[in-house]
C-alpha positions as CSV (number, residue, x, y, z in Angstrom):
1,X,28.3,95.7,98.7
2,X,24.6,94.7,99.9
3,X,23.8,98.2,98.8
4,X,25.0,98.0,95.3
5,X,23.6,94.1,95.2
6,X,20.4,96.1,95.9
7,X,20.5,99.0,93.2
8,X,21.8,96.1,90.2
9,X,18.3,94.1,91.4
10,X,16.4,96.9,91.1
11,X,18.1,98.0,87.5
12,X,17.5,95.0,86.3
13,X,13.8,94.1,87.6
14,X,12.7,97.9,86.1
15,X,14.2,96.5,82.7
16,X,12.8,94.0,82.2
17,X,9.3,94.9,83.2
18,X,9.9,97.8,80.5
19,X,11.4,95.6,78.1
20,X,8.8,92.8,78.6
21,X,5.7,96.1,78.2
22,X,7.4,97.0,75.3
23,X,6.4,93.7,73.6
24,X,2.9,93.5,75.3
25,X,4.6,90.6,77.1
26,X,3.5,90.4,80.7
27,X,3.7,86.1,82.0
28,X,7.8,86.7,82.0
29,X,8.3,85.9,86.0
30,X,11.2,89.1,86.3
31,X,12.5,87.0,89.7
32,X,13.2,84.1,87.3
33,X,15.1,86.1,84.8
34,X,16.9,88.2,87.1
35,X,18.1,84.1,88.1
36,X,19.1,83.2,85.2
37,X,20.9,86.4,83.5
38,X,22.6,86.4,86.9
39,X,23.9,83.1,86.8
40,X,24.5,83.5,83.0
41,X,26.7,86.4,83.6
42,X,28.6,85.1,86.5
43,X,29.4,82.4,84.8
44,X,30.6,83.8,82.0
45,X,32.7,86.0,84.6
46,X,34.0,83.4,86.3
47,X,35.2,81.7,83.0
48,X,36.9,84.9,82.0
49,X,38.6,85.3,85.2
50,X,39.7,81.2,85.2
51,X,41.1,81.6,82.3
52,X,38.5,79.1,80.9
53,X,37.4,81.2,77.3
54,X,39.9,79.5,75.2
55,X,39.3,76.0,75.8
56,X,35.8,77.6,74.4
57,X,37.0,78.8,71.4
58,X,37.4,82.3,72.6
59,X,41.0,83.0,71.6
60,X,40.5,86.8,70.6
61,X,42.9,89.0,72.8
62,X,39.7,90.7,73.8
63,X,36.5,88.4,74.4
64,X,34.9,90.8,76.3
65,X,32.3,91.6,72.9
66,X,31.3,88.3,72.7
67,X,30.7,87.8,76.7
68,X,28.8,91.3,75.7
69,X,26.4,89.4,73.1
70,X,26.5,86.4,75.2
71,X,24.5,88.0,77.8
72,X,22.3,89.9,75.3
73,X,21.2,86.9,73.3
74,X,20.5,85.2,77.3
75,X,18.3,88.5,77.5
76,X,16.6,88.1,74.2
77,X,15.5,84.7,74.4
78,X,14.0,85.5,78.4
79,X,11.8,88.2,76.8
80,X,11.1,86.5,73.8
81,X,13.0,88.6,70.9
């Protein structure tokens, strides 16, 4: 598990330094966002799995697309898109 921990850190650091280049961004702090998408998508996880989404207004028999653009609207606000 530490090893895959490992390789998911390091997916995501190269990411978003090459999303943040792509913009000519460069003052995002990658350890800080790798925080806060992580905690953003756990939660969201743990939600899901606690049965939590409806009480959200997630009734769909299959909220797993808006989880999806959950997290990618967490991303686009860290780099600034």
């Amino acid at each position: 598990i530490q090893r895959d921990n490992a390789a998911i850190q390091a997916l995501m650091r190269d990411s978003l330094r090459r999303a943040t280049k792509q913009d000519g961004k460069h003052a995002l702090d990658i350890n800080q966002a790798i925080l806060e998408l992580r905690a953003t998508a756990y939660g969201l996880a743990r939600m899901f799995v606690d049965g939590h989404l409806p009480q959200w207004g997630l009734n769909e028999a299959d909220p797993l697309e808006r989880l999806q653009t959950a997290l990618e609207n967490s991303l686009a606000r860290l780099i600034g898109k």
